[in-house]
N, CA and C atoms as a LAMMPS dump frame, in Angstrom:
ITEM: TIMESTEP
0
ITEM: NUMBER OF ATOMS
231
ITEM: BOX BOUNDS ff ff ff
-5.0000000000000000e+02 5.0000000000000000e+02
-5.0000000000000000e+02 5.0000000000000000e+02
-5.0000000000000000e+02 5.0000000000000000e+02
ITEM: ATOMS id mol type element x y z
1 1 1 N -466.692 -90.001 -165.264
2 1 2 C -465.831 -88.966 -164.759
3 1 3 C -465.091 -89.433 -163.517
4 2 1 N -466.176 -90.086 -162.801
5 2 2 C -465.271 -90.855 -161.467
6 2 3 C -464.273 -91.685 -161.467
7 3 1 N -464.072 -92.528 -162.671
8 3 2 C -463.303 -93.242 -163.251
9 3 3 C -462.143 -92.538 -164.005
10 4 1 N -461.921 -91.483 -164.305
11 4 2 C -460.934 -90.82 -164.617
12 4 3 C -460.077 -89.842 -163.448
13 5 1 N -460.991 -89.672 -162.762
14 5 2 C -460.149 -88.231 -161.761
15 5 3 C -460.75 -88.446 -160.194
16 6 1 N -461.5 -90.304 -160.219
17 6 2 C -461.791 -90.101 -158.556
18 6 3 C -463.021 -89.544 -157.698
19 7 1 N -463.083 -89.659 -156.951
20 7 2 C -464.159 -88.794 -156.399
21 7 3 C -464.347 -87.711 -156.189
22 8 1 N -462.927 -86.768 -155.964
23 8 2 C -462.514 -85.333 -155.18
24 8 3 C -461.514 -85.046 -156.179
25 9 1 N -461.779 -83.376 -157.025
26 9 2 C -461.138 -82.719 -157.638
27 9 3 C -460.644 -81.608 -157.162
28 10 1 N -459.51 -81.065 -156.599
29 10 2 C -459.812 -79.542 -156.614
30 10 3 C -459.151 -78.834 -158.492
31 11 1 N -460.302 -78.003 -158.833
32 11 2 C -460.237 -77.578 -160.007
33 11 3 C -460.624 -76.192 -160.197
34 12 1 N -459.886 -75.283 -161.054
35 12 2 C -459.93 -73.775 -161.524
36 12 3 C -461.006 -73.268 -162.128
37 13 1 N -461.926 -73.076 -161.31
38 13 2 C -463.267 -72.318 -161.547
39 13 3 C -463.246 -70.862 -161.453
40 14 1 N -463.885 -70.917 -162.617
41 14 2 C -464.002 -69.01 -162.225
42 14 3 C -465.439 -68.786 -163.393
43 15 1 N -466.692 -68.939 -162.051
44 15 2 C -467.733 -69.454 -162.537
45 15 3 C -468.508 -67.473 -162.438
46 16 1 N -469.025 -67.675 -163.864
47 16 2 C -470.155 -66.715 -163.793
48 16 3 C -471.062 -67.073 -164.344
49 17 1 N -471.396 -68.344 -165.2
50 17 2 C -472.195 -68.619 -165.751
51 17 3 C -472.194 -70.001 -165.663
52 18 1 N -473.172 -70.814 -165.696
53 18 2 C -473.319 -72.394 -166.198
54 18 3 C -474.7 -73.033 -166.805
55 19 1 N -474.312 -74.136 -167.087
56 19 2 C -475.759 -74.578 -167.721
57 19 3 C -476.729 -74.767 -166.715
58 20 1 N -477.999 -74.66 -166.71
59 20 2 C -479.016 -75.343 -166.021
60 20 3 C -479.584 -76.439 -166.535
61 21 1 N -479.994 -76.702 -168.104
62 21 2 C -480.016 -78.095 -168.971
63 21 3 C -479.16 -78.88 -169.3
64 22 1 N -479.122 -80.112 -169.57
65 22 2 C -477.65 -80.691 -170.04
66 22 3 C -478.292 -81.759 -170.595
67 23 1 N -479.311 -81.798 -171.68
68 23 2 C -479.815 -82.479 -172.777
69 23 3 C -478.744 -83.737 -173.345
70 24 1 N -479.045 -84.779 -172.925
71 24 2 C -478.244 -86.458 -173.03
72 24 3 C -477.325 -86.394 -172.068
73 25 1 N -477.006 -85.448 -171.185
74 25 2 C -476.041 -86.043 -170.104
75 25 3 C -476.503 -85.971 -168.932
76 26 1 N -475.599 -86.78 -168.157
77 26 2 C -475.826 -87.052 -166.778
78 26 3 C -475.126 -86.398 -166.171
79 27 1 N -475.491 -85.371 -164.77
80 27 2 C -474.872 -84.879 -164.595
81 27 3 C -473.568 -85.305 -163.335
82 28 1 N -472.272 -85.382 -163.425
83 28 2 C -471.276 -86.189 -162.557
84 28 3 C -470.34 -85.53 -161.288
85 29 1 N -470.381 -84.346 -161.303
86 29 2 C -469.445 -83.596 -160.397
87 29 3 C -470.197 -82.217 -159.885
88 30 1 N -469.971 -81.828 -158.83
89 30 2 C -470.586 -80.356 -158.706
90 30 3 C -469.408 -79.916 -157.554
91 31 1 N -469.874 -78.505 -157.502
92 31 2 C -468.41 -77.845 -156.944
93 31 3 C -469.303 -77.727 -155.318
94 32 1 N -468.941 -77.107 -154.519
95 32 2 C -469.65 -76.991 -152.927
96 32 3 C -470.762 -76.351 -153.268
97 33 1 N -470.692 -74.991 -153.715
98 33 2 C -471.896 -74.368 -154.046
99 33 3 C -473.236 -74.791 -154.367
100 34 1 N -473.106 -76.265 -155.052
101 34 2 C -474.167 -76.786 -156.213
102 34 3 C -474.099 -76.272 -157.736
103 35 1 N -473.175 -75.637 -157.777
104 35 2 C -472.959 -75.496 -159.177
105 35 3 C -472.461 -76.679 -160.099
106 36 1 N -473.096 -77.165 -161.224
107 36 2 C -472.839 -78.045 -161.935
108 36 3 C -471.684 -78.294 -162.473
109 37 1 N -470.017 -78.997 -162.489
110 37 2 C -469.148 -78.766 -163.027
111 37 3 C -468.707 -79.817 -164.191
112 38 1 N -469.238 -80.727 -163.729
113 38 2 C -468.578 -82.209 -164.838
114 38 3 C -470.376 -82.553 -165.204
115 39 1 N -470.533 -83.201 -166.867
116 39 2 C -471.671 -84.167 -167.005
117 39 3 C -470.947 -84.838 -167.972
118 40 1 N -471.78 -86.267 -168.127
119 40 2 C -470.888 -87.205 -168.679
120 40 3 C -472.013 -88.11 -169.828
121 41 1 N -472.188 -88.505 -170.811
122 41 2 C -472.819 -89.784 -171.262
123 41 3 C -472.415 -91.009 -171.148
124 42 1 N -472.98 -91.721 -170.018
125 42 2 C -472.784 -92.962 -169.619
126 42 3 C -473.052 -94.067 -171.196
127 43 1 N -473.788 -93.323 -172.033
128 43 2 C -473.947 -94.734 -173.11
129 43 3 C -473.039 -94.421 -174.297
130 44 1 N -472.13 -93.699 -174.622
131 44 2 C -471.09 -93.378 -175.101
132 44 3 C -469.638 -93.812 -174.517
133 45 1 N -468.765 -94.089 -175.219
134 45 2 C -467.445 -94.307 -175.069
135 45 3 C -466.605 -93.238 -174.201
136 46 1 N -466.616 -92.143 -174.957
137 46 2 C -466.088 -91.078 -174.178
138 46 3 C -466.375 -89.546 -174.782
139 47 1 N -467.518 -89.399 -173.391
140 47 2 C -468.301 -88.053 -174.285
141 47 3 C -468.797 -87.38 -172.84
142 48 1 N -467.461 -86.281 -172.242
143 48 2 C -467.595 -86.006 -171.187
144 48 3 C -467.332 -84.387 -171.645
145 49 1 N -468.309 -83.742 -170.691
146 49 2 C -468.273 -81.798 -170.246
147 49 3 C -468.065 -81.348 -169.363
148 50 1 N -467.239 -80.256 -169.585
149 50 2 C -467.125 -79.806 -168.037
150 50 3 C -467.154 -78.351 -167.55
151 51 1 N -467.467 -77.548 -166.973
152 51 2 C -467.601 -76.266 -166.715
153 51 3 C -466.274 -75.694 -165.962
154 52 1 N -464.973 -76.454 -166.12
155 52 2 C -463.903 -75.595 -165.548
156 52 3 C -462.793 -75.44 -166.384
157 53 1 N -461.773 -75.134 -166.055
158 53 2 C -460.436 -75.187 -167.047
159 53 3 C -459.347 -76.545 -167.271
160 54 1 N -459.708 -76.817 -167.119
161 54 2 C -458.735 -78.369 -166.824
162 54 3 C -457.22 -77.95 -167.532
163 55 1 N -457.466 -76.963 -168.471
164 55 2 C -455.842 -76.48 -168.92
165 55 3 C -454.864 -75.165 -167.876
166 56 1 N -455.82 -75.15 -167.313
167 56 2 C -455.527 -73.969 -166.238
168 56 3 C -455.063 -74.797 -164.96
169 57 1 N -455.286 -76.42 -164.584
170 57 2 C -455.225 -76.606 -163.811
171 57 3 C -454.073 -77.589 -163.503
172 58 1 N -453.279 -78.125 -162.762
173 58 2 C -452.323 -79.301 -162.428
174 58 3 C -452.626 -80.719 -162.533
175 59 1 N -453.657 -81.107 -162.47
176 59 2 C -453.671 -82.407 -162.819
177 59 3 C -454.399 -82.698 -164.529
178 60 1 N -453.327 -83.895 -164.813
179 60 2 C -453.161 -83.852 -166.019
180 60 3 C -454.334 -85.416 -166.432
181 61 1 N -454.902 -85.746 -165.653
182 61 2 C -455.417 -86.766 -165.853
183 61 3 C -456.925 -87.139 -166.616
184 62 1 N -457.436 -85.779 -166.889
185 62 2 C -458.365 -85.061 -167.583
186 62 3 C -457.917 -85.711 -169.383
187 63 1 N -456.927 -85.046 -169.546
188 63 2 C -456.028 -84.585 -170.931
189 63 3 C -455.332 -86.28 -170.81
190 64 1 N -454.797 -86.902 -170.209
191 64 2 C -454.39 -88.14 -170.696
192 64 3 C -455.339 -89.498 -170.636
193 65 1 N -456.799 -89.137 -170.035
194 65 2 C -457.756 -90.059 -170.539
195 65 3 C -458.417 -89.364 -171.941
196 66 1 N -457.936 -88.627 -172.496
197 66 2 C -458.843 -88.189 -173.672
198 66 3 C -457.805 -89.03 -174.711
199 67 1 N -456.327 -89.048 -174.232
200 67 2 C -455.44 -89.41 -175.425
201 67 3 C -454.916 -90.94 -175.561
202 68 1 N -455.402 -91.409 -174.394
203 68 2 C -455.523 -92.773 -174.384
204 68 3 C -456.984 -93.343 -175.064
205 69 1 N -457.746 -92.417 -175.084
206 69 2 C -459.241 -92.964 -175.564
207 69 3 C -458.698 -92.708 -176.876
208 70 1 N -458.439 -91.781 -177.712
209 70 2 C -457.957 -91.909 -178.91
210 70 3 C -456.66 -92.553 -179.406
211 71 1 N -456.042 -92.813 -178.976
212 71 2 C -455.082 -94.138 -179.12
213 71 3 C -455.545 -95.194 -179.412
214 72 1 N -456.596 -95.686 -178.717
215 72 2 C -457.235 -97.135 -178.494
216 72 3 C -457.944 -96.975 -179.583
217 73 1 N -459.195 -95.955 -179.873
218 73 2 C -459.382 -96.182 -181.067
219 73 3 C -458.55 -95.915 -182.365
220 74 1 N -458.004 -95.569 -181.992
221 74 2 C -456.805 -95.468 -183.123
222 74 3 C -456.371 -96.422 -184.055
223 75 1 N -456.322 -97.577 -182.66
224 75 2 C -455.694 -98.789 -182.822
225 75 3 C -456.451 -99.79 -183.361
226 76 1 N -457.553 -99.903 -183.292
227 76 2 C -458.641 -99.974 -184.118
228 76 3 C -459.091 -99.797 -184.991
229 77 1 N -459.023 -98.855 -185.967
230 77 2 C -459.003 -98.875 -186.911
231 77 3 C -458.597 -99.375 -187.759
């Protein structure tokens, strides 16, 4: 996740609920609160979650590492 968007996100939360388990992932981002926002599987290619809107929000860098990851495999095939 750090590798896509950095260390520091500001991102569109509008939290009433979140996970407390996150069964195969690691968890990668949290908001000030301690609320859990990003987890990621480090032994996967690209197999990342996240607890905010990323379509609600301005940076687009979320949405163009997903379409470059499918490109590449694309290309591959």
């Amino acid at each position: 996740m750090a590798g896509i968007v950095g260390g520091e996100l500001d991102v569109p939360t509008y939290h009433h609920q979140s996970v407390l388990t996150h069964p195969g992932y690691v968890p990668a981002a949290w908001a000030p609160d301690g609320t859990l926002e990003a987890m990621e599987d480090p032994d996967a290619r690209f197999r990342i979650a996240v607890q905010w809107h990323p379509e609600a929000g301005r940076d687009p860098r979320l949405f163009e590492a997903l379409v470059a990851h499918c490109r590449a495999r694309q290309a591959r095939v």
